[in-house]
VORO-375872 format. One record per residue (C-alpha): chain; x, y, z. Coordinates in Angstrom, 2 decimals, always signed. Layout:
<pts>
<pt><kette>A</kette><X>X</X><Y>Y</Y><Z>Z</Z></pt>
...
</pts>
This chain:
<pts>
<pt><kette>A</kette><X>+26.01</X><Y>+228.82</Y><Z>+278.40</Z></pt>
<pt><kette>A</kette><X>+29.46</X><Y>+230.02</Y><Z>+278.31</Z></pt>
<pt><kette>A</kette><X>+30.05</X><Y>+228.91</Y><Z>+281.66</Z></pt>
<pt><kette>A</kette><X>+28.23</X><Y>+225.08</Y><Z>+280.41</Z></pt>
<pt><kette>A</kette><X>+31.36</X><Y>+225.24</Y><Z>+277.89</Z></pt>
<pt><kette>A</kette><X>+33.85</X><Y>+226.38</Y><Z>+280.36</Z></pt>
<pt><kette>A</kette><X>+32.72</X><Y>+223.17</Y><Z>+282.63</Z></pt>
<pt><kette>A</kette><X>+32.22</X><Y>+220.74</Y><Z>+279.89</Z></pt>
<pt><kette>A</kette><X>+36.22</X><Y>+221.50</Y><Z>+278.56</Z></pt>
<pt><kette>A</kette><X>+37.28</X><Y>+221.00</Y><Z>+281.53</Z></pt>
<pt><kette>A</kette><X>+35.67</X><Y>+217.22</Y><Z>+282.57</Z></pt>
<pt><kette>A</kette><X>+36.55</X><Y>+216.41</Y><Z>+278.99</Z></pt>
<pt><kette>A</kette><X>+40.33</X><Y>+217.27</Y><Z>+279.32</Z></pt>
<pt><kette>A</kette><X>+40.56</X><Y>+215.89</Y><Z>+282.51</Z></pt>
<pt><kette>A</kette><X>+39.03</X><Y>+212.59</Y><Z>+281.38</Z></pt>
<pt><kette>A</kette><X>+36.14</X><Y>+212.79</Y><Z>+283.41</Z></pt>
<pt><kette>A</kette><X>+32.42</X><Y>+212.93</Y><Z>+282.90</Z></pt>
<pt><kette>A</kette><X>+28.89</X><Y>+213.88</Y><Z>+284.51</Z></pt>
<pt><kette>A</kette><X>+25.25</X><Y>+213.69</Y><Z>+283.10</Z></pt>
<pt><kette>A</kette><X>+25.14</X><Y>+216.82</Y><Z>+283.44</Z></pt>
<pt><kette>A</kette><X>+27.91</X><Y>+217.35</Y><Z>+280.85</Z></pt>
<pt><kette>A</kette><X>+26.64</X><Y>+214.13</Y><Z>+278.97</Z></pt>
<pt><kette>A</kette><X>+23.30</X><Y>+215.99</Y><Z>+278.50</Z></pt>
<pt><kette>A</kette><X>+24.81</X><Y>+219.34</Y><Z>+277.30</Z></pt>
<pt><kette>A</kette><X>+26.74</X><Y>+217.94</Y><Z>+275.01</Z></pt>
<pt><kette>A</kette><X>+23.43</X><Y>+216.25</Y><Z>+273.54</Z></pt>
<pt><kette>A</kette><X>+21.74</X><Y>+219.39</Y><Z>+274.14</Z></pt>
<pt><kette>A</kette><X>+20.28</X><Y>+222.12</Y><Z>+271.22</Z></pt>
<pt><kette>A</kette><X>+22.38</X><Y>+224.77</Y><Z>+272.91</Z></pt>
<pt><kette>A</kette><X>+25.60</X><Y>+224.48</Y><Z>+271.26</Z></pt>
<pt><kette>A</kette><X>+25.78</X><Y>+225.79</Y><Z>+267.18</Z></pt>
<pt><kette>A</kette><X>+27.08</X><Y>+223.12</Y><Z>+264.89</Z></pt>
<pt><kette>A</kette><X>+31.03</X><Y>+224.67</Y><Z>+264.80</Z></pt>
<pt><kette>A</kette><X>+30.71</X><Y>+224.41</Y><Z>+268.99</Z></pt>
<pt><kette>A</kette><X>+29.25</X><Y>+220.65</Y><Z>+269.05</Z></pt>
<pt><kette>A</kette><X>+32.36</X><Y>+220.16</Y><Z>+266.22</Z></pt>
<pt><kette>A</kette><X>+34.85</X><Y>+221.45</Y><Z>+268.83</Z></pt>
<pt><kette>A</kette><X>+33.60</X><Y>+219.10</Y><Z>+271.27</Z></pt>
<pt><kette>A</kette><X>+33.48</X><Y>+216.06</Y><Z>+268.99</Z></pt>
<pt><kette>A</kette><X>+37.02</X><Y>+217.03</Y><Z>+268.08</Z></pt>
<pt><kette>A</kette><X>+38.12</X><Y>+217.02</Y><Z>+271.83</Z></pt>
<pt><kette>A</kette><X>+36.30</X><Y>+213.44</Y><Z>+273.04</Z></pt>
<pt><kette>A</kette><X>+38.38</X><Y>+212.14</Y><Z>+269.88</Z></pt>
<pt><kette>A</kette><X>+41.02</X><Y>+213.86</Y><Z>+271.09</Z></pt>
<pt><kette>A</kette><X>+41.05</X><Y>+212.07</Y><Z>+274.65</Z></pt>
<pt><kette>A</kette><X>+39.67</X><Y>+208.57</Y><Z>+272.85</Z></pt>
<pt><kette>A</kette><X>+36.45</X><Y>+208.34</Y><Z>+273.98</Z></pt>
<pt><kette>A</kette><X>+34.82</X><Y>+207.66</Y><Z>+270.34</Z></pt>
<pt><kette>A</kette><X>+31.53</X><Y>+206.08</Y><Z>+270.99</Z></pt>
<pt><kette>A</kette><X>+30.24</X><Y>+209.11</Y><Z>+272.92</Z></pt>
<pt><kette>A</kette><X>+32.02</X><Y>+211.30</Y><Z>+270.29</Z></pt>
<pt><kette>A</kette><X>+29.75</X><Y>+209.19</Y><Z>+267.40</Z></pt>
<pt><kette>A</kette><X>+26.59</X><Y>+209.65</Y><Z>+269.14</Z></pt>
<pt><kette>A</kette><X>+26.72</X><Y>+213.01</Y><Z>+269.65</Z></pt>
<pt><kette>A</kette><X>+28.10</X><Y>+213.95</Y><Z>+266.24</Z></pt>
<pt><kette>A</kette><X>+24.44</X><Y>+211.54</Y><Z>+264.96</Z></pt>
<pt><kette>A</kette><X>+22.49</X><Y>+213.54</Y><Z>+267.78</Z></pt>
<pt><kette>A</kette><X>+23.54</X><Y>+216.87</Y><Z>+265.98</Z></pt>
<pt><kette>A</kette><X>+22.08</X><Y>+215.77</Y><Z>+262.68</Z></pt>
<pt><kette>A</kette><X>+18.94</X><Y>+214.19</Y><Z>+264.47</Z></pt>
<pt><kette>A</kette><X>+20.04</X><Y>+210.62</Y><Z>+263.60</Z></pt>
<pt><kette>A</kette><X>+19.61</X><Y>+207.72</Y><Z>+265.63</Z></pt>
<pt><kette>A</kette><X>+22.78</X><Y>+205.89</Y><Z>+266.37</Z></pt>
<pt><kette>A</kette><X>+22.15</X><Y>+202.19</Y><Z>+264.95</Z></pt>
<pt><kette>A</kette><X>+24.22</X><Y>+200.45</Y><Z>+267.29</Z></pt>
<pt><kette>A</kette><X>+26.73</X><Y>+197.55</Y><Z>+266.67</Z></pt>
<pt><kette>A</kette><X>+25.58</X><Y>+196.30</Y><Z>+263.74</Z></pt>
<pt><kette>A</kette><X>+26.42</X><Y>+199.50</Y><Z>+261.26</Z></pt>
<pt><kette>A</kette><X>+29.69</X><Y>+200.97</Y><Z>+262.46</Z></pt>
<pt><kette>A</kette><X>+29.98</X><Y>+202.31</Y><Z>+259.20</Z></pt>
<pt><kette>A</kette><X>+27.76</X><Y>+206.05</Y><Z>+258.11</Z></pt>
<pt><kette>A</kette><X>+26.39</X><Y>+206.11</Y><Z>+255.06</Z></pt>
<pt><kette>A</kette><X>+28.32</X><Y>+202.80</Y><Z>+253.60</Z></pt>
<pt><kette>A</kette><X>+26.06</X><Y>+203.07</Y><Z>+249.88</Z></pt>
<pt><kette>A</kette><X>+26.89</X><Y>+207.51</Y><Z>+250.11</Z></pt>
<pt><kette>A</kette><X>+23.14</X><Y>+208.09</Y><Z>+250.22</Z></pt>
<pt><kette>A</kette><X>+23.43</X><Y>+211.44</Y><Z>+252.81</Z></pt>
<pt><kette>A</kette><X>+26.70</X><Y>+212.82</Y><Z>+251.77</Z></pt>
<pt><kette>A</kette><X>+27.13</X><Y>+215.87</Y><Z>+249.97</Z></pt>
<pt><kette>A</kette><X>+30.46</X><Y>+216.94</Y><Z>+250.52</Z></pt>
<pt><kette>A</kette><X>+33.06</X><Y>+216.05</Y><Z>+253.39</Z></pt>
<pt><kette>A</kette><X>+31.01</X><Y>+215.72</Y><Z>+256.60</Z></pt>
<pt><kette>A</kette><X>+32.36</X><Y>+217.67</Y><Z>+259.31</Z></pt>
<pt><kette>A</kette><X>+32.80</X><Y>+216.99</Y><Z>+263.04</Z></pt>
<pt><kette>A</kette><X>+35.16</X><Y>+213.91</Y><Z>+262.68</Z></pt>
<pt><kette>A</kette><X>+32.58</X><Y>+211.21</Y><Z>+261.68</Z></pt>
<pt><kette>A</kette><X>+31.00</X><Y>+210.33</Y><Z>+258.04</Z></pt>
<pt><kette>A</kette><X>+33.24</X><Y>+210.36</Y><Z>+254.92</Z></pt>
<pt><kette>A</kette><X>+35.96</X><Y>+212.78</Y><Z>+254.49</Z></pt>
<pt><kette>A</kette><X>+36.89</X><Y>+213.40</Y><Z>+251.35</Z></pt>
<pt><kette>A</kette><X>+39.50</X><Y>+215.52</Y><Z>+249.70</Z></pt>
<pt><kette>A</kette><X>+38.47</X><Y>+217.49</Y><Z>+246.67</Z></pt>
<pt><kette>A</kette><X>+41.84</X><Y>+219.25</Y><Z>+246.48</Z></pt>
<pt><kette>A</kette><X>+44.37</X><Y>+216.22</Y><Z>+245.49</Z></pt>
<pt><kette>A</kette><X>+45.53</X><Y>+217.40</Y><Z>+242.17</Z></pt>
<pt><kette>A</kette><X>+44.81</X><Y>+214.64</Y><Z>+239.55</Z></pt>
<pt><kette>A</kette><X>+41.53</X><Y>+213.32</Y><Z>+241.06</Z></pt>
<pt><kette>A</kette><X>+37.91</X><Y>+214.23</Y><Z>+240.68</Z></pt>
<pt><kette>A</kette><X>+35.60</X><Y>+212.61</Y><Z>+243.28</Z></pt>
<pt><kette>A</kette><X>+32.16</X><Y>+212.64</Y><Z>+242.26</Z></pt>
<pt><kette>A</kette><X>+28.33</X><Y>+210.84</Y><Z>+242.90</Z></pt>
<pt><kette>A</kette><X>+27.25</X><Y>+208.60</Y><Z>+240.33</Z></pt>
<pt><kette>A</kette><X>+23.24</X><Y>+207.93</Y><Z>+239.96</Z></pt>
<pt><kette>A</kette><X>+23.76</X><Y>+205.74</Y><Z>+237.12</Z></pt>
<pt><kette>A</kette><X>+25.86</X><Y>+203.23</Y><Z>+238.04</Z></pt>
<pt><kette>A</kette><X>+25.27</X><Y>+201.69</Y><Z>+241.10</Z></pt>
<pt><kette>A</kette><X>+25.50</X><Y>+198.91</Y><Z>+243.25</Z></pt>
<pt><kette>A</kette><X>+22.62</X><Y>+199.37</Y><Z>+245.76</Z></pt>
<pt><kette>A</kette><X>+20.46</X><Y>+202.31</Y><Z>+246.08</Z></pt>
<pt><kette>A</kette><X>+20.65</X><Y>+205.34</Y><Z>+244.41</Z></pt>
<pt><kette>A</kette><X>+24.14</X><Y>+206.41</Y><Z>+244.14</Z></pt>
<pt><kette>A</kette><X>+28.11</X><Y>+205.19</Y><Z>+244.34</Z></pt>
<pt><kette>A</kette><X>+31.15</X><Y>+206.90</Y><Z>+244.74</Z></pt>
<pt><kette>A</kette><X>+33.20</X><Y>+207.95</Y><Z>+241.77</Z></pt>
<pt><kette>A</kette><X>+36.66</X><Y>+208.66</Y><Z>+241.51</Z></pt>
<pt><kette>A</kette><X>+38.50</X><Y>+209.57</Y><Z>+238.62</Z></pt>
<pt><kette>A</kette><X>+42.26</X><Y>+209.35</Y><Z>+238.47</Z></pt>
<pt><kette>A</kette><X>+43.89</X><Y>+211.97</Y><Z>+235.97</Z></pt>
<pt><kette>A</kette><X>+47.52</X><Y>+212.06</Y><Z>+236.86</Z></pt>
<pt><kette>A</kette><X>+50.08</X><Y>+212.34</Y><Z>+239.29</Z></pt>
<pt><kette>A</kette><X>+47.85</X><Y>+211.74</Y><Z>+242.39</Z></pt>
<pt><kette>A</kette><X>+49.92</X><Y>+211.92</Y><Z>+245.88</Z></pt>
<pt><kette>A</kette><X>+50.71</X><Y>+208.67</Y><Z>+247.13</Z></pt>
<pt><kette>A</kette><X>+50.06</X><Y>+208.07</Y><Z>+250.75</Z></pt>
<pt><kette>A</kette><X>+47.11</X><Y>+210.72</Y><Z>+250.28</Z></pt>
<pt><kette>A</kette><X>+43.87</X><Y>+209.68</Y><Z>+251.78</Z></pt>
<pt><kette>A</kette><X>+41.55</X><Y>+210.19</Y><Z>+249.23</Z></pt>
<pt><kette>A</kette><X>+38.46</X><Y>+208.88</Y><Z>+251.25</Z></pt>
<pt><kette>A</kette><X>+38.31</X><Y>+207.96</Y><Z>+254.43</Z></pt>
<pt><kette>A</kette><X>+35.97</X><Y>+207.53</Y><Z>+257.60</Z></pt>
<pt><kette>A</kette><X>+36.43</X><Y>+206.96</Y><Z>+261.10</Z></pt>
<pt><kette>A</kette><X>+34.59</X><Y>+203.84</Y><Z>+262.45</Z></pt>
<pt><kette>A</kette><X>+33.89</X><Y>+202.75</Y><Z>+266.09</Z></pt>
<pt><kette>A</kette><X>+33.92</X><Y>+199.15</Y><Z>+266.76</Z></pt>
<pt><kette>A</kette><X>+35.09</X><Y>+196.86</Y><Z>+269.56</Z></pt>
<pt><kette>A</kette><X>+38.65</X><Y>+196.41</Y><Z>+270.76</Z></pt>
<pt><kette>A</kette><X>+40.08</X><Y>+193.40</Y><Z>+270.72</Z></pt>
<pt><kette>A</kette><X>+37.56</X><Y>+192.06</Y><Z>+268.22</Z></pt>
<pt><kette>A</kette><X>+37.80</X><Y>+190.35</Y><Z>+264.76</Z></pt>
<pt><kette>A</kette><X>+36.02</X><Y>+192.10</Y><Z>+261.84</Z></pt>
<pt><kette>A</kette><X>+35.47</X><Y>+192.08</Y><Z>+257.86</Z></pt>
<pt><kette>A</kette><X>+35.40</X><Y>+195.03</Y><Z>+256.18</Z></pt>
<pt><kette>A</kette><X>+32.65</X><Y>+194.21</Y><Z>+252.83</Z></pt>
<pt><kette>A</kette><X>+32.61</X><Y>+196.63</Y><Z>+250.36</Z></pt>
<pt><kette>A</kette><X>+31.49</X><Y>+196.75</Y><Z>+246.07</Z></pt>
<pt><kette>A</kette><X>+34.37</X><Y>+198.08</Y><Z>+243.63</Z></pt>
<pt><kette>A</kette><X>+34.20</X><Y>+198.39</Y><Z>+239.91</Z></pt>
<pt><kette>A</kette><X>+36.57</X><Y>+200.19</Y><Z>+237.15</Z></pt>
<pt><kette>A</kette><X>+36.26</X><Y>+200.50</Y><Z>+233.35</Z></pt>
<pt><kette>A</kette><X>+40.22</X><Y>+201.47</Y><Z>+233.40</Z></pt>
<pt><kette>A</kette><X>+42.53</X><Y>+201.70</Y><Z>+235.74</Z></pt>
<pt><kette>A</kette><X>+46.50</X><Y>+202.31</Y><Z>+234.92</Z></pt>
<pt><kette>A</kette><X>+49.12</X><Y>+202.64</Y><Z>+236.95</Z></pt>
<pt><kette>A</kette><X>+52.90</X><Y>+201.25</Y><Z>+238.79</Z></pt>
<pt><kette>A</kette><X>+50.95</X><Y>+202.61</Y><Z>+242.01</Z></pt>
<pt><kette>A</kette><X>+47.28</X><Y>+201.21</Y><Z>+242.31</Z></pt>
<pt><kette>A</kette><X>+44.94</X><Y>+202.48</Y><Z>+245.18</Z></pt>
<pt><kette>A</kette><X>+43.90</X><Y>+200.34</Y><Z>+248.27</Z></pt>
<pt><kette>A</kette><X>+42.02</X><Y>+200.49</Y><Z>+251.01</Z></pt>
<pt><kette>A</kette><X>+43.44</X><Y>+200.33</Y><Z>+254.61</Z></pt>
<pt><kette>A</kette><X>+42.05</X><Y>+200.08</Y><Z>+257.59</Z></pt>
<pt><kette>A</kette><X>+44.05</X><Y>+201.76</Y><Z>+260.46</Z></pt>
<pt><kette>A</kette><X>+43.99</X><Y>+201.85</Y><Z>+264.39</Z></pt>
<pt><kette>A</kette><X>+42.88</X><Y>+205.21</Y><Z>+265.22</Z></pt>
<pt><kette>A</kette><X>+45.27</X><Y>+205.55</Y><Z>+268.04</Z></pt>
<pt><kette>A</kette><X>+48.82</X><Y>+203.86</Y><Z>+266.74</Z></pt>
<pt><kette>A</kette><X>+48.02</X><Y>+204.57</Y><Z>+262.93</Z></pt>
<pt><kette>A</kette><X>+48.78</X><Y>+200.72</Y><Z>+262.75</Z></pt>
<pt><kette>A</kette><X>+47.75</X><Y>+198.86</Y><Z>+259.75</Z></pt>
<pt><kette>A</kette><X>+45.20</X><Y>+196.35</Y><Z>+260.90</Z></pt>
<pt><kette>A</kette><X>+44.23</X><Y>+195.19</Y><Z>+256.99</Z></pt>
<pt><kette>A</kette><X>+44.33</X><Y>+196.04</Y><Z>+253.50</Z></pt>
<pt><kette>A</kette><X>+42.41</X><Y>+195.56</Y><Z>+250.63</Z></pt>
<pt><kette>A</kette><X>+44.36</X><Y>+194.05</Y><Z>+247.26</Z></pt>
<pt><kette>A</kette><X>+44.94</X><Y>+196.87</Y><Z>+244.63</Z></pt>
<pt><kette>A</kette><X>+42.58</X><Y>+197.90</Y><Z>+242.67</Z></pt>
<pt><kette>A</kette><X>+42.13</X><Y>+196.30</Y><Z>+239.20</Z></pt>
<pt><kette>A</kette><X>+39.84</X><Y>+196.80</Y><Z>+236.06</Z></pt>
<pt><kette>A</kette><X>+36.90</X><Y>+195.10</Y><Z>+236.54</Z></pt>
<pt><kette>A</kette><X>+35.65</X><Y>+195.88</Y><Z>+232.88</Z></pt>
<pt><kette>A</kette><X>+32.93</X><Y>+197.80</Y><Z>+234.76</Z></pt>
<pt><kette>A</kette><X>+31.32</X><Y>+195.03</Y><Z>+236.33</Z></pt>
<pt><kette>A</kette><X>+30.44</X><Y>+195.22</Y><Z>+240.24</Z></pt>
<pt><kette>A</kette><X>+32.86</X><Y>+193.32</Y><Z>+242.53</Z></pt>
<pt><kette>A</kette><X>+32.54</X><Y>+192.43</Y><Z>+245.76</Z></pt>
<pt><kette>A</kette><X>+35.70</X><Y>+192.80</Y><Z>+248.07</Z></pt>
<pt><kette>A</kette><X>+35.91</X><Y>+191.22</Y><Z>+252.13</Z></pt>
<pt><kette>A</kette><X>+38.71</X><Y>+192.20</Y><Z>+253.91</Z></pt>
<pt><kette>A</kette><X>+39.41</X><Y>+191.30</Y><Z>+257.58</Z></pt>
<pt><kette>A</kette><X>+41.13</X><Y>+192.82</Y><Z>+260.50</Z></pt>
<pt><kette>A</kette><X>+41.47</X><Y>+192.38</Y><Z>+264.12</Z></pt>
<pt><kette>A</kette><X>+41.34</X><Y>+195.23</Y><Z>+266.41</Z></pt>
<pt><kette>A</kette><X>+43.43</X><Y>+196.09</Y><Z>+268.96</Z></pt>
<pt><kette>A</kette><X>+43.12</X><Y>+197.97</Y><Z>+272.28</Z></pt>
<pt><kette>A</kette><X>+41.55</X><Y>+201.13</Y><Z>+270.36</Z></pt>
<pt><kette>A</kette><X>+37.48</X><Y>+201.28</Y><Z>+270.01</Z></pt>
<pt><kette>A</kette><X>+38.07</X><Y>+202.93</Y><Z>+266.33</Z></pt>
<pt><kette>A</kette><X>+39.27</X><Y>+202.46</Y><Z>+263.28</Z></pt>
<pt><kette>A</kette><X>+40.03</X><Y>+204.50</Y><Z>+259.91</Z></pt>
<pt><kette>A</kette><X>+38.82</X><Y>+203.12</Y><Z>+256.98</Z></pt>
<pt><kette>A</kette><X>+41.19</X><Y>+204.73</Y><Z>+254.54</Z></pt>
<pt><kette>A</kette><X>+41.65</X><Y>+204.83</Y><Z>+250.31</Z></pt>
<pt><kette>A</kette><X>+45.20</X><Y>+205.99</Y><Z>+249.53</Z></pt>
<pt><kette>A</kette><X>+48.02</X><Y>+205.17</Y><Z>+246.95</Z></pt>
<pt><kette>A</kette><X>+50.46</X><Y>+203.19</Y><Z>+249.56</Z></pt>
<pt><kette>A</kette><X>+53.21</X><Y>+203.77</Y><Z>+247.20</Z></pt>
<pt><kette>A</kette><X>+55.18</X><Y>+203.04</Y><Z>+244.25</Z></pt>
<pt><kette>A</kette><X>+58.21</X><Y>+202.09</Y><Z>+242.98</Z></pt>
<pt><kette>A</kette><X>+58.76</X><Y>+204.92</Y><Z>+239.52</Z></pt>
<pt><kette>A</kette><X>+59.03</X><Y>+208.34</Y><Z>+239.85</Z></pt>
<pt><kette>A</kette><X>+56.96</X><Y>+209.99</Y><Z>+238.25</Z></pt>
<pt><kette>A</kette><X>+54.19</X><Y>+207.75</Y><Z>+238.85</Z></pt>
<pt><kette>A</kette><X>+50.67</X><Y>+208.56</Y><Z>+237.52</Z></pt>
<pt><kette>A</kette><X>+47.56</X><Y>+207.22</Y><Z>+237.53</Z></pt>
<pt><kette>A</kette><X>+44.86</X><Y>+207.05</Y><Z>+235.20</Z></pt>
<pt><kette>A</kette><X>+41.33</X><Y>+205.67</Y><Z>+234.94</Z></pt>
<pt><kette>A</kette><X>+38.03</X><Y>+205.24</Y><Z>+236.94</Z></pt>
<pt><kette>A</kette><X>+36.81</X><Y>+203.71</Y><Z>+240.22</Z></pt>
<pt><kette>A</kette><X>+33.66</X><Y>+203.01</Y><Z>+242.02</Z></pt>
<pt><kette>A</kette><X>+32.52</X><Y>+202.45</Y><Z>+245.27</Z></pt>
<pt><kette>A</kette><X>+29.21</X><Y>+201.21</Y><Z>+246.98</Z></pt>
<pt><kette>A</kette><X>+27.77</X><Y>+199.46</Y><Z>+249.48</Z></pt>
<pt><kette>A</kette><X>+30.52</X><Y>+199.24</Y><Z>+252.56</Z></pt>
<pt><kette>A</kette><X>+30.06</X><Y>+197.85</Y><Z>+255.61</Z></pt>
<pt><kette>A</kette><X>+31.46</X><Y>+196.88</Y><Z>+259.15</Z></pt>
<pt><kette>A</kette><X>+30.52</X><Y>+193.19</Y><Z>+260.84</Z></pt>
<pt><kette>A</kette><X>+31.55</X><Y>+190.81</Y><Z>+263.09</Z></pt>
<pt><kette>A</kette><X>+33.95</X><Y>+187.92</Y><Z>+261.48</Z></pt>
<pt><kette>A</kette><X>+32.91</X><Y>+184.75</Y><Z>+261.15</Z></pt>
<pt><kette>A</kette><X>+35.12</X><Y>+182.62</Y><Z>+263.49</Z></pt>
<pt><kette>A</kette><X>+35.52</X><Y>+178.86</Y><Z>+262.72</Z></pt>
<pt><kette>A</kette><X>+34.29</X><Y>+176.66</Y><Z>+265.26</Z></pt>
<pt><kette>A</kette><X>+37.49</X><Y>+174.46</Y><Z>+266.80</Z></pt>
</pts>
């Protein structure tokens, strides 16, 4: 197997790739931290769709295609921050923020994200954040449900959505306001450029005090990835 590795590293770096490689990569023979490496390196070199499906091979889920770029847009699997690249990553060490899952509030299925904002939370911080693959040069609209009891602040969050390759801003949701707790539905579109993927991203862009804190509550449920609808000429 070692020598499997040794040749699989190798096409990868040097952009190329067999079957043979294709179907060790798939393969039960590599531990989780190995198939992780080799995610990490396919993102590495760009090639994201094959990076996807074998991340979803490794945790014996079928990739569903086109239609749901987006893993786990209603956080029905996740735990914690999913490793190997893919899923959502978040960060449970930005001081002033608690992320948590909520079972009794939700917009669709059993739970939503929660996120409570106690303080001086970083700004340009992603908080959550997943990496999508789509189509280049495609339009898309980025759906998502938000809600907030309270929500203070010179420096409300967003949501971006950024090239993976140039870190370009593509789109941006509006900041985030009190919703007095009701469920909101948010559409956001952006067209893609030459890379296949995308960061879906929630951060603090910035603000204009200093200090500049943040306090209050926000949900998330039920985000997705589709086509735009293009008027007809």
């Amino acid at each position: 197997i070692d020598a499997k590795k040794i040749t699989a590293r190798y096409f990868i770096k040097h952009g190329l790739m067999t079957e043979n490689v294709k179907a060790f990569l798939f393969s039960d023979e590599l531990t989780e931290a190995e198939r992780n490496e080799f995610i990490g390196l396919l993102i590495s070199k760009e090639d994201f769709r094959l990076a996807r499906n074998i991340w979803l091979a490794g945790r014996k889920i079928e990739s569903s295609g086109r239609t749901d770029p987006i893993f786990d847009g209603g956080f029905e699997r996740i735990s914690e921050s999913e490793p190997g690249g893919f899923g959502w990553q978040i960060d449970q060490k930005a001081t002033g923020l608690s992320v948590s899952l909520d079972e009794k509030d939700v917009h669709g299925g059993k739970r939503s994200l929660r996120l409570k904002f106690n303080g001086n939370v970083e700004v340009d911080r992603a908080l959550i954040s997943q990496l999508v693959v789509i189509e280049p040069f495609e339009k898309y609209e980025l759906r998502f449900y938000a809600h907030s009891t309270e929500l203070i602040s010179a420096g409300l969050p967003v949501i971006l959505i950024k090239d993976q390759i140039t870190s370009e801003v593509l789109g941006r949701s509006a900041p985030f306001q009190p919703s007095k707790g009701l469920w909101i539905e948010v559409r956001t579109t952006f067209a893609t450029k030459r890379s296949s993927a995308v960061s879906i991203v929630l951060l603090r862009p910035g603000c204009n005090v200093n200090p500049c804190p943040i306090f209050g509550d926000l949900g998330l449920d039920d985000l997705s990835v589709m086509a735009a609808d293009v008027p007809s000429k």
